[in-house]
SEMIKOL-73019 format. One record per residue (C-alpha): residue number from 1; x, y, z. Coordinates in nm, 2 decimals. Example, Ala and Ser with C-alpha at 12.3 -4.5 7.8 and 13.67 -1.06 7.14 Angstrom:
REM SEMIKOL-73019
<1,<1.23,-0.45,0.78>> <2,<1.37,-0.11,0.71>> 
//
This chain:
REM SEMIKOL-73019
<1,<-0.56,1.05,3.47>> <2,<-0.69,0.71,3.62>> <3,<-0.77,0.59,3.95>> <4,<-0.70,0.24,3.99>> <5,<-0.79,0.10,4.33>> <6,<-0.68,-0.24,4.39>> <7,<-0.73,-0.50,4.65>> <8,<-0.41,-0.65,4.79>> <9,<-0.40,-0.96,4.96>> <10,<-0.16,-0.97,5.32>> <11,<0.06,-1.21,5.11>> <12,<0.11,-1.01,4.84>> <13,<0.17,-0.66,4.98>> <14,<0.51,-0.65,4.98>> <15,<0.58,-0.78,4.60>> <16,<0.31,-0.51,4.50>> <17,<0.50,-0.18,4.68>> <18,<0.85,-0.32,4.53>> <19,<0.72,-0.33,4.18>> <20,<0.51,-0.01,4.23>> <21,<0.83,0.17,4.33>> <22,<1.03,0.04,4.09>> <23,<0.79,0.17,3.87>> <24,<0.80,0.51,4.02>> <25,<0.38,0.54,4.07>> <26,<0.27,0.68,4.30>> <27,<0.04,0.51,4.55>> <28,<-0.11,0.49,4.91>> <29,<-0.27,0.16,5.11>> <30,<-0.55,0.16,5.35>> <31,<-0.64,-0.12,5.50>> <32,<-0.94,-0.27,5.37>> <33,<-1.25,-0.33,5.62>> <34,<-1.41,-0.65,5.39>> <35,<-1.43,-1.03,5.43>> <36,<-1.06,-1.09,5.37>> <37,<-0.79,-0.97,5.51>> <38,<-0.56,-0.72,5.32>> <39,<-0.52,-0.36,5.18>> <40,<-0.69,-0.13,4.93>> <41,<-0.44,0.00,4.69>> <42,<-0.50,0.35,4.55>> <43,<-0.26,0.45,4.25>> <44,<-0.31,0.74,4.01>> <45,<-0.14,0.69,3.65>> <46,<-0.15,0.81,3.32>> <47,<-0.46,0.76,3.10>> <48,<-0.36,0.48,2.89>> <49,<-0.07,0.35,3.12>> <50,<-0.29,0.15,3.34>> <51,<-0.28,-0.18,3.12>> <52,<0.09,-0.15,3.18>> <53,<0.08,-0.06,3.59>> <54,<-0.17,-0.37,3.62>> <55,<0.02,-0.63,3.42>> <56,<0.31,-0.54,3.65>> <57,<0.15,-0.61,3.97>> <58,<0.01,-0.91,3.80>> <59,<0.34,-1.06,3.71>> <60,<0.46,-0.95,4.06>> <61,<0.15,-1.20,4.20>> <62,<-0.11,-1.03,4.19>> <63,<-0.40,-1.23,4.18>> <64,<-0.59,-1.11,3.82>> <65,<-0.92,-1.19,3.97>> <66,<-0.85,-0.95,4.26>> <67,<-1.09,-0.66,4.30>> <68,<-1.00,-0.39,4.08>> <69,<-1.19,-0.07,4.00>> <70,<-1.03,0.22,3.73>> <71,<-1.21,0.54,3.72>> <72,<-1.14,0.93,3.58>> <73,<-0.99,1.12,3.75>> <74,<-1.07,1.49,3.70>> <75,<-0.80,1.67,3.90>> <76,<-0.50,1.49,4.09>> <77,<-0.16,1.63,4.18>> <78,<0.13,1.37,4.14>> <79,<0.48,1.50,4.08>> <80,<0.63,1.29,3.81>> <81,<0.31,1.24,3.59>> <82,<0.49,1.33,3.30>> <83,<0.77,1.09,3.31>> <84,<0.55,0.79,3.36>> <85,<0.35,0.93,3.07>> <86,<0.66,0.89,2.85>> <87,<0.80,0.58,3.02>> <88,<0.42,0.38,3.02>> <89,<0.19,0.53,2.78>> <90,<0.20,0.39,2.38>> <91,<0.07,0.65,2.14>> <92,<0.13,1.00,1.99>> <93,<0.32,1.25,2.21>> <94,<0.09,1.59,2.28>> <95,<-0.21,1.51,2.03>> <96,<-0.42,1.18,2.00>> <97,<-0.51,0.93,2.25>> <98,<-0.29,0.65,2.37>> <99,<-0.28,0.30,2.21>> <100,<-0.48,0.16,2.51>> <101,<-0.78,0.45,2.46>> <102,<-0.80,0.42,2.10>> <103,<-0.85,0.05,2.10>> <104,<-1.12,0.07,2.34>> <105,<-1.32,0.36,2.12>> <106,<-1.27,0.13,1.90>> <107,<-1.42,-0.16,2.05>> <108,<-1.73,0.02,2.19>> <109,<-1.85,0.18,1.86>> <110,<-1.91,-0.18,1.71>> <111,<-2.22,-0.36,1.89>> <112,<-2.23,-0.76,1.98>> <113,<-2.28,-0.93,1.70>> <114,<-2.68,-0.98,1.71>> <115,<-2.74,-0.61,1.71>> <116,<-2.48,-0.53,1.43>> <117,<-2.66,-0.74,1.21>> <118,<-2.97,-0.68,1.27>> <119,<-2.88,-0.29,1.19>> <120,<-2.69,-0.40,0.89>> <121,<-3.01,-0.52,0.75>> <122,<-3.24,-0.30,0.89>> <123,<-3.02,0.01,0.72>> <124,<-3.02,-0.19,0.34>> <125,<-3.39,-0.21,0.40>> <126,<-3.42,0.15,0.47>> <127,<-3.19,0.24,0.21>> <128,<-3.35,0.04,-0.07>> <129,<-3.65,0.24,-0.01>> <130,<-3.53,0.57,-0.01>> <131,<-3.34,0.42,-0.36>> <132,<-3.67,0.33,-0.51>> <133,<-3.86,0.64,-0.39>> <134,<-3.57,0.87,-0.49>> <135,<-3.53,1.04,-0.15>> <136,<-3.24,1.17,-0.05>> <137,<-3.38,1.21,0.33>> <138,<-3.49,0.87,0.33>> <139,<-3.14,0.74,0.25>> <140,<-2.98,0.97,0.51>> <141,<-3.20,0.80,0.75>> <142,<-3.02,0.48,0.68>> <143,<-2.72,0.58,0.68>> <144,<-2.81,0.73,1.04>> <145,<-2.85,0.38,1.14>> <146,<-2.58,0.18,1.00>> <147,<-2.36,0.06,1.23>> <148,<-2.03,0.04,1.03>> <149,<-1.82,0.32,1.19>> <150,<-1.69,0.08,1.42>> <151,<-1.63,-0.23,1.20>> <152,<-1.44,-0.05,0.91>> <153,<-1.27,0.15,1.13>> <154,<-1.11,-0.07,1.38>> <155,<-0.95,-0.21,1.15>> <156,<-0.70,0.07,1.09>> <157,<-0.68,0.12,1.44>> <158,<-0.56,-0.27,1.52>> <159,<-0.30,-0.22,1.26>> <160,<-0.13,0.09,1.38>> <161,<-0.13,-0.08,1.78>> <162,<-0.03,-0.43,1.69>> <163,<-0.33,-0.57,1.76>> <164,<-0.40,-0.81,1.53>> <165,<-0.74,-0.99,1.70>> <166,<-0.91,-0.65,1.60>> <167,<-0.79,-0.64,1.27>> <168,<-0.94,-1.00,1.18>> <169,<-1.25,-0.89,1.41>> <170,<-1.29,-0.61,1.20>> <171,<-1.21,-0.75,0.86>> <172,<-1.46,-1.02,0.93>> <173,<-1.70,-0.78,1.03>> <174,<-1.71,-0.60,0.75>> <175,<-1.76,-0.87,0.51>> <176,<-2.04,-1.01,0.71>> <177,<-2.21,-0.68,0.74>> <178,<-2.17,-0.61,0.37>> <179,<-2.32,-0.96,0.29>> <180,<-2.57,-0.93,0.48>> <181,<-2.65,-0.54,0.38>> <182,<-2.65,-0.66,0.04>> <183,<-2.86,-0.93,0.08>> <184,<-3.15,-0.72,0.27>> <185,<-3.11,-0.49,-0.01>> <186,<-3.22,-0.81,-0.28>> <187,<-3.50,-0.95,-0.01>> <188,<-3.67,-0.56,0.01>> <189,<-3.63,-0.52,-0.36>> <190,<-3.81,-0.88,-0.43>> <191,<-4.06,-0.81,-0.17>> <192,<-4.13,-0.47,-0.36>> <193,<-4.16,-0.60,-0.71>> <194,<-4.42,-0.93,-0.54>> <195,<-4.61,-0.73,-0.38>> <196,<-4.66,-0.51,-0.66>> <197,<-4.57,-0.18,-0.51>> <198,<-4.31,-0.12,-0.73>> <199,<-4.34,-0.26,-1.07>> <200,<-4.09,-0.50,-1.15>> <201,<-4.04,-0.33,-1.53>> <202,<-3.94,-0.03,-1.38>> <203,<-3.59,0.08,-1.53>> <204,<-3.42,0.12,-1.18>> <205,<-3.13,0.29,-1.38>> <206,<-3.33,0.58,-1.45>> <207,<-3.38,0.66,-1.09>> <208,<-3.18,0.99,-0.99>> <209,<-3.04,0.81,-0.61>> <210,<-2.97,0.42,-0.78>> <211,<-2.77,0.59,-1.07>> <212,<-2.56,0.85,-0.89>> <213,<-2.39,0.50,-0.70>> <214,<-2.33,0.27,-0.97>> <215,<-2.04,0.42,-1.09>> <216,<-1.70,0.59,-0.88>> <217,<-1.67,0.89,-0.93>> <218,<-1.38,1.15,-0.83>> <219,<-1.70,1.27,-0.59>> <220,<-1.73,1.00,-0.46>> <221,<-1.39,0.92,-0.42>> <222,<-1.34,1.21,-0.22>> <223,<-1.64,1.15,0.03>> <224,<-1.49,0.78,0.08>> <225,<-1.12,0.98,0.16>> <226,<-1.28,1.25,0.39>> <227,<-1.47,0.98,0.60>> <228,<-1.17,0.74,0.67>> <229,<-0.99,1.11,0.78>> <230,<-1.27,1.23,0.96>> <231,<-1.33,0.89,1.16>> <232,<-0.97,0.88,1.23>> <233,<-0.93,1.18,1.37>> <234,<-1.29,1.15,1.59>> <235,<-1.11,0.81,1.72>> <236,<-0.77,0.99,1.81>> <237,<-0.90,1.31,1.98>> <238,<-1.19,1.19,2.18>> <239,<-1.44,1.39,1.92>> <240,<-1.80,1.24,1.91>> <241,<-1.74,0.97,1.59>> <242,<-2.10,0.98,1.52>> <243,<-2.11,1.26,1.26>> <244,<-1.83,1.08,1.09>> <245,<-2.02,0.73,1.14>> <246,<-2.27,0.90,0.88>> <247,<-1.99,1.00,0.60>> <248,<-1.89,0.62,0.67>> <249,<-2.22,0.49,0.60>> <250,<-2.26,0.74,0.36>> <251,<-1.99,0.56,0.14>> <252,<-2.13,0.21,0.16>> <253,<-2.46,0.14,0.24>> <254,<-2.67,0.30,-0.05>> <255,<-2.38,0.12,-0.28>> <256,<-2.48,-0.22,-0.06>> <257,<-2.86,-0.12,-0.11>> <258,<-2.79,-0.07,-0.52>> <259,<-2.62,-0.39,-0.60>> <260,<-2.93,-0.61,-0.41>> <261,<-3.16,-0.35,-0.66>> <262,<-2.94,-0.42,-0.94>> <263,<-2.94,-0.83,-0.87>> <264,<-3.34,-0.83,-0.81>> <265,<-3.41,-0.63,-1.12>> <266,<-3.16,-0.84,-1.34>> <267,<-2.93,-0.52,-1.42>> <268,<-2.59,-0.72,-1.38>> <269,<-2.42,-0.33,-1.53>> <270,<-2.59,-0.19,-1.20>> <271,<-2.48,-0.50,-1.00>> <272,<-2.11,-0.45,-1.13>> <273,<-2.10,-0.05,-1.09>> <274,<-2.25,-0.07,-0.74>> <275,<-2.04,-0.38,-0.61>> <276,<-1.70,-0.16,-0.78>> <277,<-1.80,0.19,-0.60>> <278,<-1.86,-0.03,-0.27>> <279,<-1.50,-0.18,-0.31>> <280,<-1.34,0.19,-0.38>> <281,<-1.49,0.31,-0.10>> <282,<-1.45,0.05,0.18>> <283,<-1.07,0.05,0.05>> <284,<-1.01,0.41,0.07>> <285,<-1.21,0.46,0.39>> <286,<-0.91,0.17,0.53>> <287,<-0.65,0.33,0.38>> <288,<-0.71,0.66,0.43>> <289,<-0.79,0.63,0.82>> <290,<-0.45,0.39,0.83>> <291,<-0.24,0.65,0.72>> <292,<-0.42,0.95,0.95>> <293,<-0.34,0.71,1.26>> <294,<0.03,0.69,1.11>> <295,<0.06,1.07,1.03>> <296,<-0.10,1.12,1.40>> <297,<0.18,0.92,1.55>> <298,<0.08,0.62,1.65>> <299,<0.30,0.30,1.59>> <300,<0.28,0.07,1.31>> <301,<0.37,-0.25,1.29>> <302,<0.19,-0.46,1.02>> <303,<0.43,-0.73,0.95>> <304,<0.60,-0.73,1.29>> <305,<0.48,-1.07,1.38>> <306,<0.67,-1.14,1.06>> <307,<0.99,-1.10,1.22>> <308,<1.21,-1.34,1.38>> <309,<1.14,-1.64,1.14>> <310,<0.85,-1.81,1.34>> <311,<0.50,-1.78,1.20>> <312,<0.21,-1.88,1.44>> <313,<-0.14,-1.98,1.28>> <314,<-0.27,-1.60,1.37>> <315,<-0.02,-1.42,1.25>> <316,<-0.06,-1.65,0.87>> <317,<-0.40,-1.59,0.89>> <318,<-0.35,-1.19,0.99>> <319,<-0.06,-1.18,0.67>> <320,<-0.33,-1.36,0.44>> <321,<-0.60,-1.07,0.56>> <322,<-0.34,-0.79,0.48>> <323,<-0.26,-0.94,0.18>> <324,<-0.60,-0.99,0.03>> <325,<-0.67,-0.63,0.12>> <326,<-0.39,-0.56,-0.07>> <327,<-0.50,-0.73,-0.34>> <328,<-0.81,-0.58,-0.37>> <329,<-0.69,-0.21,-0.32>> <330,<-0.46,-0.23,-0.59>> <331,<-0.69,-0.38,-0.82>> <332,<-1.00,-0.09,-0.68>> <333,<-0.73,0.20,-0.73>> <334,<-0.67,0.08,-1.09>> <335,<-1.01,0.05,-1.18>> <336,<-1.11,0.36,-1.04>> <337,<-0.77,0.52,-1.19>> <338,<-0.89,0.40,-1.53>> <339,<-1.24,0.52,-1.51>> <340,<-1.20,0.85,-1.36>> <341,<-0.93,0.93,-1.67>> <342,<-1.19,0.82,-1.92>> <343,<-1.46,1.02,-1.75>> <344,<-1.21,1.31,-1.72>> <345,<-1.15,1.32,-2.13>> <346,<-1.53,1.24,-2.19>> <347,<-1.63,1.54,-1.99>> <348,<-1.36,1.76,-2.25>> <349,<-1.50,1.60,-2.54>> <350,<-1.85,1.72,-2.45>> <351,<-1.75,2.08,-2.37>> <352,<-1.54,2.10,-2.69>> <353,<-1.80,1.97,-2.94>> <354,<-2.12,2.20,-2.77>> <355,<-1.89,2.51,-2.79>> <356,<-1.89,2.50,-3.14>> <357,<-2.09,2.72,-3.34>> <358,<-2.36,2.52,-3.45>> <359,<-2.43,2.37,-3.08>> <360,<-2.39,2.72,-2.89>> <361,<-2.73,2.74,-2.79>> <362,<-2.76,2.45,-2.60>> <363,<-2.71,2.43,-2.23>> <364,<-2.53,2.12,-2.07>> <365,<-2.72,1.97,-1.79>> <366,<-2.53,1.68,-1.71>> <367,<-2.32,1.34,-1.82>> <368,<-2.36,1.02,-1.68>> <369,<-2.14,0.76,-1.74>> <370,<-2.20,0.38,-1.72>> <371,<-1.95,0.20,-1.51>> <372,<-1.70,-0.03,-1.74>> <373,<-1.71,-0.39,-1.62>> <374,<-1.39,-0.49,-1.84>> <375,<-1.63,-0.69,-2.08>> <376,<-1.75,-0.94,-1.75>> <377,<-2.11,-0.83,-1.93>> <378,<-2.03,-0.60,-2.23>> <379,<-1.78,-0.41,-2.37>> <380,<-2.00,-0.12,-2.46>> <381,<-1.94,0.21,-2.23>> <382,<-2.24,0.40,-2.23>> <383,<-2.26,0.83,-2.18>> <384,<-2.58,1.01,-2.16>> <385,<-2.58,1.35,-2.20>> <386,<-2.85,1.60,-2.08>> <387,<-2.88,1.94,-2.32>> <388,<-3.08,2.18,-2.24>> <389,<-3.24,2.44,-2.57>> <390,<-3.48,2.68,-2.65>> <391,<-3.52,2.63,-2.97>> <392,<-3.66,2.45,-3.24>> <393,<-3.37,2.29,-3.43>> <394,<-3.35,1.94,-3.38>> <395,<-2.96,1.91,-3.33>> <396,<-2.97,1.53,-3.52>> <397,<-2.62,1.51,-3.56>> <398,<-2.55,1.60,-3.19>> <399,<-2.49,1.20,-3.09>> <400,<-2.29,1.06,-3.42>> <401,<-2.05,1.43,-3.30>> <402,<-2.01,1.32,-2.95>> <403,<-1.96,0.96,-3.02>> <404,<-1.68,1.05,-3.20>> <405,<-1.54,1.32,-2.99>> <406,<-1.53,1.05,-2.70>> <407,<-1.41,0.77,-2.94>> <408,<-1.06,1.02,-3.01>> <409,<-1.03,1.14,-2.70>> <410,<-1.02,0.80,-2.45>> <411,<-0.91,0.58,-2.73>> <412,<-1.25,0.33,-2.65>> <413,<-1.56,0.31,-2.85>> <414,<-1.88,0.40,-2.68>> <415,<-2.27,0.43,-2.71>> <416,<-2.38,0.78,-2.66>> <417,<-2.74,0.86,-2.55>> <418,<-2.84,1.24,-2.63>> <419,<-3.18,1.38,-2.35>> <420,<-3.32,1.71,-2.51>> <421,<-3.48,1.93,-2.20>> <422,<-3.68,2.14,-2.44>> <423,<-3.81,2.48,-2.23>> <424,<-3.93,2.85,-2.33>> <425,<-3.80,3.19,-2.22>> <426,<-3.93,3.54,-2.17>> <427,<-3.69,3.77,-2.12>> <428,<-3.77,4.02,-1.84>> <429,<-3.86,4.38,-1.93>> <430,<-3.78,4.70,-1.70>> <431,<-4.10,4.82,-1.53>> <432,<-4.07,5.10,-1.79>> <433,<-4.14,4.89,-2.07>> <434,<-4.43,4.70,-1.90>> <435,<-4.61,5.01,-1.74>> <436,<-4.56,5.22,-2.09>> <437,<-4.45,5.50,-1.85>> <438,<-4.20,5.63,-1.56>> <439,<-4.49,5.57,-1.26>> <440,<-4.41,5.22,-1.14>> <441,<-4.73,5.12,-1.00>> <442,<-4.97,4.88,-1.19>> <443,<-5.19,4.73,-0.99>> <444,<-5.42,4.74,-0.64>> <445,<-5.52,4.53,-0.40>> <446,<-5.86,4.63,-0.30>> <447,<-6.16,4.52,-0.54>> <448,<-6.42,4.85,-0.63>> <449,<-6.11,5.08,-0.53>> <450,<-5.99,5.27,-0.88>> <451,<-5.70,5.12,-1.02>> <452,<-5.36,5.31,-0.95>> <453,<-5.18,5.29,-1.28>> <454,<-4.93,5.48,-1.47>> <455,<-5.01,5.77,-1.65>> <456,<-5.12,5.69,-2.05>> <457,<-5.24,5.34,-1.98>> <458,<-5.60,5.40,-1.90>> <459,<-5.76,5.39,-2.23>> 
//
């Protein structure tokens, strides 16, 4: 529930109890002891109706600029609570907020624009560093920071409550923040590489935290889905959304942070890889929160400005927003589509060439797979494989075997790259066999004591 309190001018008094009572709010007047003359107006609604009750008494006269105070109300007793809930209140019946609650969560997760930015670049920064450094906390820390929760997803939200300024707000946001993520990412990485803290030979590929984001991966793919769900559902039931601001951020800024390492150290395969997981992620983080509003209840009503045959310059430019995003989701699904099906079948290949005989005693330790950029820099697909033996057979044919398992089973040629973890083992032995006897103490702690051993071993 809300309290508004509203001051009503002599003149207006009467319009304003008409229109409250053919509203069927309730309400009480005191008279108000202030420089003007007139009456305080104290009416409880519905969280989420109170946009409606005010624009009432503001078509009824009601100054706008009249003093008007809304606060939470904790306990109130008014009869008919329900019905103006379901006569006033836009949004999902019984679960979620209303339309009027989930736009302003919304609203007060993204900061002014100053202060977005400057955390957009501050997290890249942060983010580059725990990329070069290869730590995983460092990068968490950057993600703690980002502040695009609230950019990415208002978006859904404005689309599921009409409100079409958010959506351009919040498409607009994100592109800035990206562009300027990304470039803080190539400024850190060039400051690094002058300064000569990190050398600027370094094959930034090989690091463990750049290459596990420059290619999409059903992983990741699932991360990006479980954020857009998890924000949406934070937004619609009041839940703190700052746990799911980090799986948010967790999606796009150490992909931002790659692509400016990839473009400062030349590496356009990183660049591409990076710039095609950011894409995936931002689109399914959209989509995926659209449809939780929509499954949550909440009205939709994309094209609805469409209707009626006018156009107005906001609703073009709101269409042309909706339908580059369309653009680009259906071209993101179809290249992640294609590359998780030839990352599926390479992974099958690999298992069905070490399983036979001859490669049994090796141990797979992972597969990496280059990103395809559709020949924008090469047409060669690259998979590196990590084996893992214990002995001393060199395995030479092990590459030319995969190559061509790969090659059959996607149907696309490929360079294949074969890393040998060569280790020893020692089998353990029961404490019989290593104490020569049944007694299984071997040793003591306490220097000039005898030695407590197992019978036979003394010699």
């Amino acid at each position: 529930m809300r309290l508004v309190q509203v001051f009503v001018p002599g003149d207006d008094r009467d319009a304003v109890r008409e229109t409250l009572s053919e509203m069927g709010v309730e309400f009480v007047f005191t008279e108000a002891n202030g420089h003007r003359e007139g009456t305080l107006a104290s009416i409880p609604v519905p969280t989420g109706a109170v946009d409606t009750v005010l624009g009432r008494l503001h078509e009824a006269g009601l100054p706008r600029d009249t003093y008007t105070v809304v606060t939470d109300v904790d306990r109130a007793t008014v009869q008919n609570v329900d019905t103006l809930t379901d006569r006033y209140v836009e949004g999902p019946r019984g679960r979620g907020a209303s339309n009027a609650e989930i736009r302003e969560r919304a609203a007060d997760l993204t900061p002014d624009t100053a202060t977005y930015l400057a955390f957009a670049l501050t997290s890249a920064v942060v983010a580059v560093g725990g990329l070069l450094l290869d730590s995983a906390i460092v990068i968490v820390g950057a993600m703690v920071i980002a502040p695009f929760a609230g950019s990415t997803l208002s978006a859904s939200v404005g689309a599921v409550t009409s409100d079409r300024e958010m959506v351009v707000d919040s498409a607009t946001s994100q592109i800035t923040g990206l562009v300027v993520a990304y470039v803080g990412g190539v400024a850190m990485s060039r400051f690094l590489q002058w300064s000569g803290f990190v050398p600027s030979t370094l094959d930034v590929g090989n690091i463990g935290q750049v290459g596990a984001f420059v290619t999409p991966n059903l992983l990741a793919l699932a991360i990006a889905i479980s954020a857009g769900l998890a924000g949406a559902l934070a937004l619609a039931t009041d839940l703190p959304v700052s746990i799911a601001g980090v799986a948010v951020a967790a999606a796009i800024v150490p992909a931002a942070a790659v692509a400016g390492i990839g473009t400062a150290w030349g590496e356009p395969l990183i660049v591409a890889g990076a710039t095609v997981l950011l894409l995936m992620n931002i689109v399914f983080i959209n989509l995926t929160a659209y449809l939780a509003f929509v499954a949550l209840g909440y009205r939709t009503s994309v094209f609805r400005g469409l209707r009626g045959g006018t156009v107005s310059l906001r609703t073009g430019g709101y269409a042309v927003i909706v339908l580059l995003f369309l653009v680009v989701a259906g071209g993101t699904v179809a290249g992640t589509y294609q590359h998780l099906v030839f990352e599926q079948r390479a992974n099958d290949a690999i298992q069905t060439v070490l399983a036979e005989e001859q490669y049994r005693s090796l141990e797979l330790e992972g597969v990496e797979t280059e990103y395809n950029d559709a020949g924008a820099f090469s047409d060669e697909i690259a998979v590196t494989v990590t084996v893992g033996r214990t002995t001393d057979r060199e395995h030479e044919r092990l590459a030319m075997a995969l190559r061509a398992a790969i090659d059959d089973r996607t149907g696309r040629p490929v360079r294949v790259d074969v890393r040998f973890v060569d280790y020893q083992r020692a089998p353990a032995q029961d404490a019989g066999a290593r104490s020569g006897g049944w007694w299984p103490f071997t040793w003591w702690p306490f220097d000039g004591w005898p030695l407590l051993t197992a019978p036979g071993s003394l010699a």
